[in-house]
Phi, psi and omega in degrees: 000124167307175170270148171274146166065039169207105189326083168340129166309164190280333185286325199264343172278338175317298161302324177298319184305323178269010186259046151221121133295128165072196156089167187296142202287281193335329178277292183313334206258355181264310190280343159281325147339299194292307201268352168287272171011290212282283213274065153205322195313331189254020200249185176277162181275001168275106151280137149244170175272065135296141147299135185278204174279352163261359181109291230275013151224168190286166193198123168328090197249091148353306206253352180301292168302306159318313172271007172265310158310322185300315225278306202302341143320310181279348165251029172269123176297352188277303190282331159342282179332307234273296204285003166290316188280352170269345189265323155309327174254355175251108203268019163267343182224032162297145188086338151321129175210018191201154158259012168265357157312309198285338172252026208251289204313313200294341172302289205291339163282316154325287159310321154284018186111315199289119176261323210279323181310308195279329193300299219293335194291331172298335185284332198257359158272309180315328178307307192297325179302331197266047171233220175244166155074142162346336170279304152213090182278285183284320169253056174257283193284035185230328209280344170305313167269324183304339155314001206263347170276337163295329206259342164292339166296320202279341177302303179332291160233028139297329189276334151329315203284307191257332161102351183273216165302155163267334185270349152296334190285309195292328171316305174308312205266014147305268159357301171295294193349309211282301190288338170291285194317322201281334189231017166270144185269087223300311183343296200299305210205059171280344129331167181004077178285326187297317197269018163270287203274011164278331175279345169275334181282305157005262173336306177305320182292314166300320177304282165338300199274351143326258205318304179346280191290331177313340180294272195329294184318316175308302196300338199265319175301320163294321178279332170304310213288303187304333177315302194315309190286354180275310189288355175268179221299324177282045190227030205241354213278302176245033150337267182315342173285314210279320179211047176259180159269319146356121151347153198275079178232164192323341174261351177284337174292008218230332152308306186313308154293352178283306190316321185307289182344297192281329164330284159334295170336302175250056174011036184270012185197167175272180206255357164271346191307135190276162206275171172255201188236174145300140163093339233242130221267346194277313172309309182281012165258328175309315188288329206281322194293316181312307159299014193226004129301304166293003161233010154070060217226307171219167190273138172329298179326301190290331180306296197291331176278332181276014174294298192297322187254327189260319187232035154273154238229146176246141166309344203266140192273348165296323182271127194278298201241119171321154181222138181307339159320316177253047164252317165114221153313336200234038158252317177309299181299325192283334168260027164268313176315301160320315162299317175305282190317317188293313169337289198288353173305298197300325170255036172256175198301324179304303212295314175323319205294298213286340187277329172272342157249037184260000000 
């Protein structure tokens, strides 16, 4: 396990990337699955055609949306109101009428010099922020952007460091942002606030994107320790429909629908769930949950969630896969369950028995 908040060597991400090869598509199709999931999970519910960090595929993109809230922030007649009435009572931020006013003046102190001028304006967003109601809503989010030129250098080269999407990366350390500003403790550490909540949102981030990949090594760890039980003898009933190789003929569609059926049965897919194909990564996990119910490897209850957390579908028609992000709180619980269920998949006894004799 890594240290929180200190970057994984080039060698153990090296090691996570390789460590499953090969094995069987029921095993591949869960971690492939994992890997769909994650690169949306921290991203928007907007595709726009933005480029990940290799150019070549289109990718959800955090700040593309994040700067769409903005501009639309900045003509909201509310938030006007609001920083016109914060530019009347602070003669530090006089002449404010927008909240790109408001990271205008911190900018101008900045360049000039003035630290004790940007503390008091940072203090006074940061203050505002830890309260309620719509006042602080907006110097929650006025004090994030002014962080945004940071947290995209740090996007940066956190994502060098870990290896992952960059827009899971830029998302996370959004995310921390948000969250350091929301909880920082002015008492304590009322000085030089910007650059105390850049080191913090860092920290934060480096903790967060640790716990990631330690997610990812389980999935990986978990899709090795099963291969062996996909291959065995009892595993056969739609093996061969799912990932064989053969042409495609009427009794293997006819196999297919039945697996949708006991799936549907044991409610791990809806009773509209479309049909499936071969080869198709929702079959091969649906078959693996189904055999690792009949050998009582997990409880129906551990089926459906990691059912549930990996193939479920988003309404939005932009969107492939619901991402726990726009699920909200109960996107956090569906992968804490979720997670929970695939262990015990991984440590139960059967599964011990077929690993040691395979």
């Amino acid at each position: 396990m890594p240290r929180a908040g200190f970057p994984l060597t080039s060698s153990r991400r090296n090691r996570r990337q390789t460590a499953v090869k090969g094995g069987l598509g029921s095993v591949s199709a869960i971690e492939t699955r994992w890997r769909e999931r994650t690169d949306t999970d921290v991203a928007t519910t907007q595709h726009t055609p933005a480029l990940d960090s290799s150019e070549s595929t289109t990718r959800y993109d955090t700040l593309a949306l994040m700067n769409r809230d903005w501009d639309v922030l900045c003509r909201d007649l509310k938030a006007a109101d609001r920083v016109a009435t914060w530019a009347e009572e602070h003669p530090d931020l006089a002449g404010a009428a927008s909240p790109q006013d408001v990271v205008d003046k911190i900018s101008v102190y900045y360049r000039r010099g003035d630290l004790d001028g940007h503390d008091r304006v940072m203090h006074l967003l940061v203050e505002r922020a830890g309260g309620t109601g719509f006042d602080a809503h907006l110097a929650w989010r006025v004090a994030v952007r002014v962080l945004l030129p940071k947290t995209v250098l740090m996007a940066k080269t956190q994502q060098r460091s870990y290896g992952l999407p960059w827009d899971d990366v830029c998302a996370t350390v959004l995310g921390a942002a948000f969250e350091v500003v929301r909880t920082y403790p002015l008492d304590r550490r009322p000085r030089r606030i910007f650059n105390n909540l850049a080191l913090d949102t860092l920290q934060l981030t480096r903790r967060t994107l640790a716990a990631c990949l330690d997610d990812i090594e389980d999935v990986q760890e978990f899709a090795a320790g099963v291969a062996p039980l996909a291959s065995a003898e009892c595993h056969t009933r739609y093996a061969h429909v799912v990932s064989g190789e053969d042409p495609d003929t009427p009794h293997g569609t006819v196999e297919l629908a039945d697996l949708l059926m006991r799936a549907a049965q044991m409610e791990l897919v809806g009773v509209d769930e479309p049909a499936l194909s071969r080869h198709e990564a929702r079959a091969e996990v649906l078959d693996l949950l189904l055999w690792a119910v009949e050998i009582g490897a997990l409880k129906e209850l551990e089926a459906q969630r990691i059912a549930r957390y990996y193939l479920s579908t988003s309404q939005r028609p932009e969107q492939r896969h619901m991402t726990t992000r726009s699920m909200g709180h109960e996107g956090d619980l569906l992968r804490q369950h979720a997670s929970r269920a695939v262990r015990t998949l991984r440590t139960k006894s059967p599964l011990a028995q077929y690993r040691a004799a395979a």
